[in-house]
N, C-alpha and C positions, 0 to 999 in steps of 0.2 A: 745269310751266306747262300748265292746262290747255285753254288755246287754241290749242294743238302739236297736240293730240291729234285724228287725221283720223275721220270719219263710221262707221259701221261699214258703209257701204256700198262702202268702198274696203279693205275686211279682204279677203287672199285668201280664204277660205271662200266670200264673198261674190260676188267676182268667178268663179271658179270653176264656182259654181250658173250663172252668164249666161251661162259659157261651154258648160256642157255645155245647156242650153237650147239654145240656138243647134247644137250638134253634132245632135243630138236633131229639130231641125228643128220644135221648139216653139215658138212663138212667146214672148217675154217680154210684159210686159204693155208697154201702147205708153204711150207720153209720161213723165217727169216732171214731179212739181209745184217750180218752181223760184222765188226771188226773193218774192213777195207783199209784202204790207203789214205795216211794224212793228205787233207786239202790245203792249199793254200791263198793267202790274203789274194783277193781277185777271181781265184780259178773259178769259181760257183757265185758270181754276184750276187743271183736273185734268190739264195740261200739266206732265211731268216730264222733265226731262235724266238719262239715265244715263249711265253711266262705265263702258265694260266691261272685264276684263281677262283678254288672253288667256293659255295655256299656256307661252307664251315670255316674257311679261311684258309684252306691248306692251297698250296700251290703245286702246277707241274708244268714240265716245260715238253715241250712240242716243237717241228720244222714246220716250214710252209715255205713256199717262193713268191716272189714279187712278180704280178703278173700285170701294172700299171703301176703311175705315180701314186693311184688311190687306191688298190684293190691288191691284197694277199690271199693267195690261194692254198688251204691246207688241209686235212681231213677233219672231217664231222664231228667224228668221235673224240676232236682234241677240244672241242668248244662247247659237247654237249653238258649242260648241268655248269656251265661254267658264268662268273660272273664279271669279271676284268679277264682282259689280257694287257700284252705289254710286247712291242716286235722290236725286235734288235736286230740290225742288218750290217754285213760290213765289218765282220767279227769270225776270227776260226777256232777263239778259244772263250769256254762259256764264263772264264773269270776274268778276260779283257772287257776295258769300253770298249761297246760299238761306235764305229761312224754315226750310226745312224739310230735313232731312237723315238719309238710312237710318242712317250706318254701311255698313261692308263687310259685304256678305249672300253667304254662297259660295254654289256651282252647288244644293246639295239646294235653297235655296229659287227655284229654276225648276221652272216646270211647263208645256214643249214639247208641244204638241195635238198628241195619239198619231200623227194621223193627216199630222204635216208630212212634207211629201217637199222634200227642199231640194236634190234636184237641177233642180225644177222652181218648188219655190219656192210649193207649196199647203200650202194649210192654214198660213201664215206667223202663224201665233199664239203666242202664250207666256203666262204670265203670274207675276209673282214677288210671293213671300210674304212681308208684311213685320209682322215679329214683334212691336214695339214701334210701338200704332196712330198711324197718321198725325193728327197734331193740324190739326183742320179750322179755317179761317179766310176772311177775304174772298178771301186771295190761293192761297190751298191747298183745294181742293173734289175733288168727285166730278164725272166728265162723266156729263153727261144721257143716258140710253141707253133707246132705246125700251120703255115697261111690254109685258109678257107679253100683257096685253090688245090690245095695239095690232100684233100677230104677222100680224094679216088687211091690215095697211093699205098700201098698196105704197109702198114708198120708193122706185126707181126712177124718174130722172127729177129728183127732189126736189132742192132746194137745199140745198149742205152743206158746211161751210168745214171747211178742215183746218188744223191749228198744228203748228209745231216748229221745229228748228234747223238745218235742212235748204239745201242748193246754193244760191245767191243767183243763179247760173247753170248750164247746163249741164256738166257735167262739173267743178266747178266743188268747191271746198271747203266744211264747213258753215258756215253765218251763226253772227257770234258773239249777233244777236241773237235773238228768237223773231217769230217771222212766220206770217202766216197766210195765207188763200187762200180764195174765197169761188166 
């Protein structure tokens, strides 16, 4: 069932990086984004649910967006120590079919930014390669990412919503539905 299956923000690997943060006397980043507004089927195309699974067998699920037909872009620390995934796109509730479905992808197809340090939790990028292209639709896209040209424009400050399946509260389990944040 995989509305059993908890956040990968409550994976030890995970909690662990918080903790030596904190030992380190680093600060972590401040606030979570918790709760927002039900999303709807289309509003967030490149919004994907993964399924990870670790070395012992347990599994956690994580966001990421579609940033090509072949390439998913999601943080480091949802892939780190991890053996399969599995991306479901095209979906705003985690117990619906997706439109769209990877198959089991093992660990070669992640690509962890050389330079992540996860005891600190920089550079938290990843991004996984999916071999068989994602079939594009109204409800399954690519997110909009700033052109090459636009490198001079400061985002900072700017308004900017975030999506996914994330804590409906504080410490809090993830939502079984997709939600956003503006």
């Amino acid at each position: 069932d995989w509305m059993k299956i908890p956040p990968a923000h409550e994976a030890p690997e995970y909690l662990s990086s918080v903790q030596n943060l904190l030992r380190h006397k680093r600060v972590p980043p401040k606030g979570r984004i918790v709760n927002g507004q039900l999303g709807s089927l289309g509003q967030f195309p490149h919004q994907v649910l993964k399924f990870m699974q670790a070395p012992n067998g347990n599994w956690f699920f994580c966001g990421g967006s579609i940033i090509s037909i072949h390439w998913v872009m999601t943080a480091a620390h949802c892939l780190e120590n991890r053996v399969n995934v599995e991306v479901y796109a095209g979906l705003i509730d985690r117990g619906a079919t997706a439109e769209y479905f990877s198959g089991l992808l093992p660990s070669a197809a992640f690509r962890i930014h050389p330079d992540y340090n996860p005891a600190f939790l920089d550079n938290d990028l990843a991004l996984i390669e999916i071999i068989s292209p994602i079939q594009l639709s109204a409800n399954v896209g690519t997110v909009h990412l700033p052109l090459r040209t636009d490198i001079s424009v400061p985002l900072v400050g700017k308004p900017a919503t975030a999506s996914g399946f994330g804590a409906t509260m504080a410490g809090g389990p993830g939502s079984q539905f997709l939600r956003y944040w503006e």
